[in-house]
C-alpha positions as CSV (number, residue, x, y, z in Angstrom):
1,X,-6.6,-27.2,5.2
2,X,-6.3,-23.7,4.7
3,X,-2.7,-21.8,4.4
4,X,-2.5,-18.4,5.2
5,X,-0.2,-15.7,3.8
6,X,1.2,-12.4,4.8
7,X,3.4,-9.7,4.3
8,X,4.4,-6.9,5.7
9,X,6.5,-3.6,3.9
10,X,7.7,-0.5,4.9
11,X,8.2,2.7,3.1
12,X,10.2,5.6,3.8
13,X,10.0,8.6,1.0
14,X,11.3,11.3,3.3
15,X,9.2,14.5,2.8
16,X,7.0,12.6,0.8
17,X,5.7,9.7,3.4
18,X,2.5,11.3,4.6
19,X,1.3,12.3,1.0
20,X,1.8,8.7,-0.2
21,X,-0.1,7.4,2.2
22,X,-2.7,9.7,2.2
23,X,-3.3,8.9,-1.5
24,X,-2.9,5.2,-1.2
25,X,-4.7,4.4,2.3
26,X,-8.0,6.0,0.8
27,X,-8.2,3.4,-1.9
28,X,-7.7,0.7,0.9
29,X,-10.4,2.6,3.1
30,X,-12.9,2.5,-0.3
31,X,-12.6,-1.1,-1.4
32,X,-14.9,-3.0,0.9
33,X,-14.7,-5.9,-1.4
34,X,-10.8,-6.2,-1.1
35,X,-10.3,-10.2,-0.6
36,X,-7.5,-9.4,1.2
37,X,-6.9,-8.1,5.3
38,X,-5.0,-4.7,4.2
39,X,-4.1,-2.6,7.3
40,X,-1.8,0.8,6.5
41,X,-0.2,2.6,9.2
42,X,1.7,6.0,9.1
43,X,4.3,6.3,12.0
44,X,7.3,7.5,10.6
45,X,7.1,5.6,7.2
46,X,4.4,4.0,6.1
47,X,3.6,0.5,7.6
48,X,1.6,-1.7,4.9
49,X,0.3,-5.1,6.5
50,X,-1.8,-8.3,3.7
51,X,-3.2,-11.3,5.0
52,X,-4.5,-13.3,2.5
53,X,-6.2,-17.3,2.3
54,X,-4.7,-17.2,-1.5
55,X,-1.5,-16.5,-2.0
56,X,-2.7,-15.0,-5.7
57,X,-4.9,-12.1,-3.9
58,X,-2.3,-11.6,-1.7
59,X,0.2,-10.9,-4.7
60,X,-2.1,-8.8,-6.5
61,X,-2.8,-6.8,-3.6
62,X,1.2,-6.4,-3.2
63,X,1.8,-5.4,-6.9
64,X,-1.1,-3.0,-7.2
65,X,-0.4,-1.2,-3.4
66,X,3.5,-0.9,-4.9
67,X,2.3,0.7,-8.2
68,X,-0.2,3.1,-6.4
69,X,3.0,3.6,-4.1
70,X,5.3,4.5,-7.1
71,X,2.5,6.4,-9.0
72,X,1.6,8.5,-6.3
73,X,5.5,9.4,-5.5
74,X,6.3,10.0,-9.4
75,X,3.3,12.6,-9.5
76,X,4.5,13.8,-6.3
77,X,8.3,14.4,-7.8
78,X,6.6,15.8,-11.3
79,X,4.8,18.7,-9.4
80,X,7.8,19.3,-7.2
81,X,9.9,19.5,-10.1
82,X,7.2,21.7,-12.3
């Protein structure tokens, strides 16, 4: 038997949105080995869908999108702030 996982998140950084997921949707275009199902959508915040078989990948998948998500609004702030 196989279990399967997901998630789903949304983000909302105001101004911000589009550049975040700009930055963190071409890392989930260029990772053809990702043993996850990652889909990103941009509407008016940023729609981040993970299907996993493992509920490991799945959380690894989670913690590094959120850090990517964080890194890429803290540069965003520092430059805005400069």
């Amino acid at each position: 038997m196989t279990s399967n996982f997901s998630v789903k998140i949304t983000v909302n950084a105001k101004d911000k949105t589009k550049a975040i997921f700009d930055s963190i949707n071409t890392d989930n275009e260029f990772y053809p080995d990702n043993p996850t199902k990652t889909k990103m959508k941009l509407k008016d915040e940023i729609v981040i869908s993970i299907q996993s078989n493992h509920i490991s990948h799945l959380r690894a998948n989670l913690n590094s999108t959120l850090r990517l998500i964080q890194a890429s609004y803290d540069t965003i702030e520092s430059i805005d702030n400069s």
